[in-house]
C-alpha positions in Angstrom: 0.0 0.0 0.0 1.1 3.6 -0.8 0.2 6.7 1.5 1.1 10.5 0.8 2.4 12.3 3.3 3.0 10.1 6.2 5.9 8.1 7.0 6.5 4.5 9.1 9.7 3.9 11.4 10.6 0.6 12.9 11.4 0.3 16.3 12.1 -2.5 19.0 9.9 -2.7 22.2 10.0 -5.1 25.1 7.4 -8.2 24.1 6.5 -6.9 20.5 10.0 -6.9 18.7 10.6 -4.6 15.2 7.2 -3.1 16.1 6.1 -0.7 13.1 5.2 3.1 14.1 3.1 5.6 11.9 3.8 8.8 11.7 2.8 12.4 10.5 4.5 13.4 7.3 6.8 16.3 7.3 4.1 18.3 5.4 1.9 19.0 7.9 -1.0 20.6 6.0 -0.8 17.4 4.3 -0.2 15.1 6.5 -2.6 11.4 5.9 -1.1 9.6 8.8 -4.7 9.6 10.7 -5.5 6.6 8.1 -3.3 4.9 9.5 -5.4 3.8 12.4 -7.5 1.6 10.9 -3.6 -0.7 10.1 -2.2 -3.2 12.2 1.5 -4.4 12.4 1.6 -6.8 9.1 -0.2 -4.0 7.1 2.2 -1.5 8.4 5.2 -3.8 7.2 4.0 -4.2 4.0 3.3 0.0 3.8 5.5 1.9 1.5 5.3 5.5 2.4 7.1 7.0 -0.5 6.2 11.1 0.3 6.4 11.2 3.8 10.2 12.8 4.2 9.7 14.6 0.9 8.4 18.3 0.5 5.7 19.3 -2.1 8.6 20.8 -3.6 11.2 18.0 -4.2 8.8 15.3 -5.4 7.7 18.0 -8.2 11.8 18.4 -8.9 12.7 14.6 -9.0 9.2 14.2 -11.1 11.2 16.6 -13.9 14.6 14.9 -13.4 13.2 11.5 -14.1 10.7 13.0 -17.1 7.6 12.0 -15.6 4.2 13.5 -17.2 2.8 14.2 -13.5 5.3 17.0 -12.7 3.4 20.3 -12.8 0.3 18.9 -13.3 -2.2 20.5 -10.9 -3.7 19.0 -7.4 -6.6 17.8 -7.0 -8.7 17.0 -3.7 -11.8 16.3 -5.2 -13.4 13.0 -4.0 -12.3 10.9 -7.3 -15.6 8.7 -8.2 -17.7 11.5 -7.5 -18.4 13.1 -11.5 -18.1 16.8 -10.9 -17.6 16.7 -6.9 -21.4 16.7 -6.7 -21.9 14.5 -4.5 -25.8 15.3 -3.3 -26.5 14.2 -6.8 -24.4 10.9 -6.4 -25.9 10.6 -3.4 -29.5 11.0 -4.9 -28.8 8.5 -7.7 -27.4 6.0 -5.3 -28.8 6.7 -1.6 -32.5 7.5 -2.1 -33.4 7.3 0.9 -31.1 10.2 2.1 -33.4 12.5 -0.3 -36.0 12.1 1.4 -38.5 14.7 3.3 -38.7 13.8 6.8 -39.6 15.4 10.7 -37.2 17.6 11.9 -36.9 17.3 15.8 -36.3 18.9 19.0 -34.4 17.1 21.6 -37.2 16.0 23.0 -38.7 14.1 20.2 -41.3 17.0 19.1 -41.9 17.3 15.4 -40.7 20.9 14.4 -41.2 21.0 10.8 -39.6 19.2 7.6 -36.4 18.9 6.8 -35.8 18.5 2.3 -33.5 15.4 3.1 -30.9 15.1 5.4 -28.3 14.9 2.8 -28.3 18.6 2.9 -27.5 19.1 6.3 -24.1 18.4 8.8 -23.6 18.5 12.7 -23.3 22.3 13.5 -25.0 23.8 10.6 -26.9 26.7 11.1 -27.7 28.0 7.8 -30.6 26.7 5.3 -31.8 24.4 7.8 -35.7 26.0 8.0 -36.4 26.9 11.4 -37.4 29.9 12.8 -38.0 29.7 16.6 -37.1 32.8 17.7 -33.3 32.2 18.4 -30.2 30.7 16.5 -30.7 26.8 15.5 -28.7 24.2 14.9 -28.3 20.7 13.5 -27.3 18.6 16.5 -28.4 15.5 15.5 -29.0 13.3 12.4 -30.8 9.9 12.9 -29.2 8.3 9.9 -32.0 5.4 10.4 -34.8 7.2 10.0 -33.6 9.7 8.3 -34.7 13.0 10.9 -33.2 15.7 12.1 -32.4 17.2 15.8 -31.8 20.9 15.6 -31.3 22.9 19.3 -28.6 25.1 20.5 -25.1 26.0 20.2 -24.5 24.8 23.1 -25.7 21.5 22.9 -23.2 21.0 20.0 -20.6 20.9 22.8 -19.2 17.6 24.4 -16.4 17.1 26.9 -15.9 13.3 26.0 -16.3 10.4 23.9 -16.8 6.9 23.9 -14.7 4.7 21.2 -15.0 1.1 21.3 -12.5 -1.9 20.8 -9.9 0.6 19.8 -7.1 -0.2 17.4 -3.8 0.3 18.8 -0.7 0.2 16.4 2.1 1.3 19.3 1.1 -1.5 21.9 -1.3 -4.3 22.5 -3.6 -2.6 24.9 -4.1 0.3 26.9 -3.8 -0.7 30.9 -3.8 2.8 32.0 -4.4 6.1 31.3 -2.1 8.2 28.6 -2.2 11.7 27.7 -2.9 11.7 23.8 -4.2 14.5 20.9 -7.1 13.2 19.4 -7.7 14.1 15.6 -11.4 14.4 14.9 -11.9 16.0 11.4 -9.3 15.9 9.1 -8.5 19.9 8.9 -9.6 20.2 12.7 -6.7 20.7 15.4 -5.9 18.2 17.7 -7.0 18.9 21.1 -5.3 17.3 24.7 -7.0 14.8 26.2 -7.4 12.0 28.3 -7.1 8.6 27.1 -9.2 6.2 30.1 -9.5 2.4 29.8 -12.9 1.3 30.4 -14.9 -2.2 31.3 -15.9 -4.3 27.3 -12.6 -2.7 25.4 -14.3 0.4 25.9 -12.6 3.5 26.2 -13.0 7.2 27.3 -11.3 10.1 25.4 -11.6 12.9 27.9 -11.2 16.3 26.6 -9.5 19.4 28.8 -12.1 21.9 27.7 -15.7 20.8 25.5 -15.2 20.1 21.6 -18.0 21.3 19.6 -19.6 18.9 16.4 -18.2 15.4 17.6 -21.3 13.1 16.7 -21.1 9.2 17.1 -19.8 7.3 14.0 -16.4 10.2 13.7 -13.4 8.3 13.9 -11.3 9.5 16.9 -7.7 8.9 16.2 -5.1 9.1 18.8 -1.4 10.8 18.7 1.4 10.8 20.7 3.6 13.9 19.7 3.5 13.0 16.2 2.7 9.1 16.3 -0.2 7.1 15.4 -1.5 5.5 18.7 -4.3 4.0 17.2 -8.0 4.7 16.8 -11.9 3.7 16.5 -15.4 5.6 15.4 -17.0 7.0 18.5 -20.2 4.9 19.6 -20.9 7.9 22.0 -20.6 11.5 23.1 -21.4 13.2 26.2 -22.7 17.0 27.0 -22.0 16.7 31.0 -19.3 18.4 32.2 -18.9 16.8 36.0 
């Protein structure tokens, strides 16, 4: 397997010898390393990670040296199947039921209004979603099996923890205690400090130092140490309370 912009090392630890590490690329704006979580140790061995010492800059220079069409072609971040990036009207062709008119919700379950389909709406949005109650609204919530939507405050966007289950670790077997980590949540997003916490059923709890707003069950959390890959899972849950 190939990955841009991150990089594996090799390194000996006691009961797991020539264990393989990911890493973050030396691009950082780039960097693809939070994939990596999803690998275990004979995936990792069999990684090549051609970009992930190399600047922007040099691959485009050894691209001319070795007369390779690709040089100065331009980049693209497009999603690649996706004809035009429109993906609402992939989505419409292939997802039907995504297009779909359905209840949008208060917290509480009462039926506000009608949402056009909840392909047109994300976690946080504010904008376009069709409410009017007399103070700022937002998506909080999309039941992806019925196909509704939770709208409320800013504030309850906000969530001081997560719950991941039956995490996969690439830098050690298990977790047995609690480690300091950065947790990448979005791929653009900033990593924030927090808490790694073993819990009972391979569960775990990411505790954050201050509330992170948007983080919705079904994001993969994944874990750093400085810049290595600890691992990572999708979050099954996400708490509001602050205690």
């Amino acid at each position: 397997m190939i990955f841009r912009y991150s990089k594996a090392l090799q390194r000996t630890k006691p009961n797991i010898s020539a264990c393989q590490y990911g890493f973050k690329g030396v691009i950082q704006k780039k960097d693809q390393s939070y994939v990596l979580y999803m690998t275990d140790q004979n995936q990792l061995e069999d990684t090549l990670m051609a970009l992930g010492i190399l600047t922007k800059e040099k691959v485009r220079k050894l691209a001319r040296q070795w007369k390779l069409g690709m040089a100065d072609k331009s980049e693209e971040q497009e999603i690649c199947f996706i004809p035009n990036n429109d993906y609402r009207e992939y989505l419409q062709k292939h997802l039907l039921q995504v297009t779909k008119p359905r209840p949008t919700l208060n917290q509480e379950g009462k039926v506000l209004g009608e949402h056009k389909g909840i392909l047109h709406y994300a976690i946080g949005q504010r904008k376009g979603i069709g409410m009017a109650w007399g103070r700022a609204s937002y998506v909080v919530g999309i039941s992806g099996e019925k196909n509704d939507t939770i709208v409320g405050e800013e504030e309850d966007l906000y969530a001081d923890k997560l719950i991941a289950g039956e995490v996969n670790y690439i830098d050690r077997e298990r977790l047995d205690e609690p480690i300091e980590v950065r947790v990448k949540i979005r791929y653009e997003a900033k990593e924030p400090e927090a808490t790694l916490i073993p819990e009972e059923e391979d569960r775990v709890q990411v505790k954050f130092g201050r509330p992170r707003r948007a983080i919705v069950p079904g994001q993969a959390a994944v874990l750093y140490r400085k810049d290595s890959v600890v691992g990572g899972r999708n979050a099954l849950q996400c708490h509001k309370s602050l205690n």
